[in-house]
N, C-alpha and C positions, 0 to 999 in steps of 0.2 A: 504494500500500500504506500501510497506517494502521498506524503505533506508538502504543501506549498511552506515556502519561508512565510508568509501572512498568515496560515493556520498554528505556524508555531510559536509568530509571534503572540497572537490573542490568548492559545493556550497558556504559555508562559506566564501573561496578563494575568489572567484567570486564578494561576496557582500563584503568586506570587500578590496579588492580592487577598488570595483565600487566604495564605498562611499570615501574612499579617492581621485580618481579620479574626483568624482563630487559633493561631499559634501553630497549627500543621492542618493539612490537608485531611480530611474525614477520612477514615478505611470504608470499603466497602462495606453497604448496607447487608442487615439481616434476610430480606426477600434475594435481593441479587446473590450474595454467597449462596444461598437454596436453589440459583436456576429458576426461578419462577417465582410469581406474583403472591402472595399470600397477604391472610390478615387475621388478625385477633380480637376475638371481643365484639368491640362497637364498629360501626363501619368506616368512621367517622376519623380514622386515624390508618386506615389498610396502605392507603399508598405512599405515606410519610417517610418511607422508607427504601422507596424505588431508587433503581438506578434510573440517573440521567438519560434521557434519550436525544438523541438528533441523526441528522441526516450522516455526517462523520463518526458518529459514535459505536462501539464496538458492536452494541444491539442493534445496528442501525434495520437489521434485515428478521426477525425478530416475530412470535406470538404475541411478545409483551407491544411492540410498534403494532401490530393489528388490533390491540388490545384499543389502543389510542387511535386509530382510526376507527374503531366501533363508535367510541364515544364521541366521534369527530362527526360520524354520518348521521348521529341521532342530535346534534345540532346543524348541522348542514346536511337536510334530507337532500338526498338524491343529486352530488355534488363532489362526494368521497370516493375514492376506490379504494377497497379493502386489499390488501396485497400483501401486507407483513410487510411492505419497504419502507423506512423514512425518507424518500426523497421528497424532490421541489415540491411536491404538490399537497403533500405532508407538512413539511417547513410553512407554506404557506396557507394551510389552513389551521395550526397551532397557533402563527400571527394574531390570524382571523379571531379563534374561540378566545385566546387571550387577551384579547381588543373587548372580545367580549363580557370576559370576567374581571375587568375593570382594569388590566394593566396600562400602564402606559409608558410612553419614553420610550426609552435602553429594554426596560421589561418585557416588552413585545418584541423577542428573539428569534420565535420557532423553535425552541429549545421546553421538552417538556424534562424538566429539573424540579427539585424540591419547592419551589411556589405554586409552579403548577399542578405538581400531583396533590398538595394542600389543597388550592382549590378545587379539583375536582374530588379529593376527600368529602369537601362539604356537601358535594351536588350529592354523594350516596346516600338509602338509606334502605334500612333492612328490610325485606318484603315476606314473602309467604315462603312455606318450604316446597322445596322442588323433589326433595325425596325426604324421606327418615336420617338423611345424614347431610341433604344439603338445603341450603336458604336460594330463594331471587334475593338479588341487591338490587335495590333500583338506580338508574342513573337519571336525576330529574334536570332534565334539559333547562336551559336559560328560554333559548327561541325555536327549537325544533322539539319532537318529541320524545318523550321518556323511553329509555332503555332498559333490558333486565341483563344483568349477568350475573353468573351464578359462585356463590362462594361454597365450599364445601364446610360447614360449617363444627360440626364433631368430630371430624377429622382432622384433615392437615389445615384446610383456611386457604387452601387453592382455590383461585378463581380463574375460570371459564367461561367464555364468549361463543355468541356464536350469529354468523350473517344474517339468518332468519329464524325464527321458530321452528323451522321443520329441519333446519342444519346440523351437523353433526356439530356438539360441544367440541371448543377446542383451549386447552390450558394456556393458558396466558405465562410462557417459559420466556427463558432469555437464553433459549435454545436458538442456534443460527437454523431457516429455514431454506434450504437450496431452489425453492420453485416458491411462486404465490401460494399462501395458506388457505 
């Protein structure tokens, strides 16, 4: 994989600001060391602990990226391609829901990071059970409509997505996927 010298400078920016901000750079979160999405408890705190995503980013091609295009097409109906990729058109519709959830400035990246998984934290809330061992979460839309995805909830706290209702459930990993999910 090829960095541009401008990707390495921002990165650079990026740690080099974080570390004066917090004295070293975070380790990896508890969901990402797992390989997949998980939550505990209330719903209201599941993604607080995701890995970063963007279009360069290791996940870039990802369950967890299709994860965020679910929640992207249930604000922008019929607008999204679901694909597991982060690219351009990904980047540019995170802009967009972020515009929407009141960021502004510098904060409107395309970059779904610890603000953004915050915010869409608040948009969850726990719904009915889907089996004896799993819950719907709902994801309640700002301008489009509400989504379900499914937590497993007595068990591990995997959550699963899936295109339509009649789609085969698919685990929200940070598993690379070689073809569209």
């Amino acid at each position: 994989m090829k960095i541009s010298a401008r990707n390495m400078h921002n990165t650079l920016a990026v740690l080099l600001t974080m570390s004066a901000l917090f004295g070293s750079v975070a380790p990896a979160s508890a969901s990402e060391g797992q390989g997949k999405i998980t939550g505990t408890g209330g719903v209201t705190d599941d993604f607080s602990d995701e890995a970063t995503l963007w279009s360069g980013s290791r996940y870039w091609h990802s369950n967890a990226s299709g994860l965020v295009q679910y929640i992207l097409s249930r604000e922008f109906i019929g607008q999204i391609s679901m694909d597991c990729a982060y690219g351009g058109d990904t980047t540019y519709w995170v802009k967009e829901y972020q515009k929407r959830l009141g960021f502004t400035g510098s904060d409107v990246d395309g970059v779904v990071g610890p603000a953004t998984w915050n915010r869409i934290d608040n948009r969850l809330v726990l719904g009915d059970y889907f089996s004896d061992t799993a819950r719907y979460v709902r994801y309640n839309a700002i301008g489009g409509a509400d989504g379900r995805l499914i937590r497993l909830i007595e068990s591990t706290g995997d959550y699963y997505w899936r295109r339509s209702d009649q789609a085969p459930l698919i685990q929200a990993s940070y598993t690379d996927v070689s073809s569209d999910c």
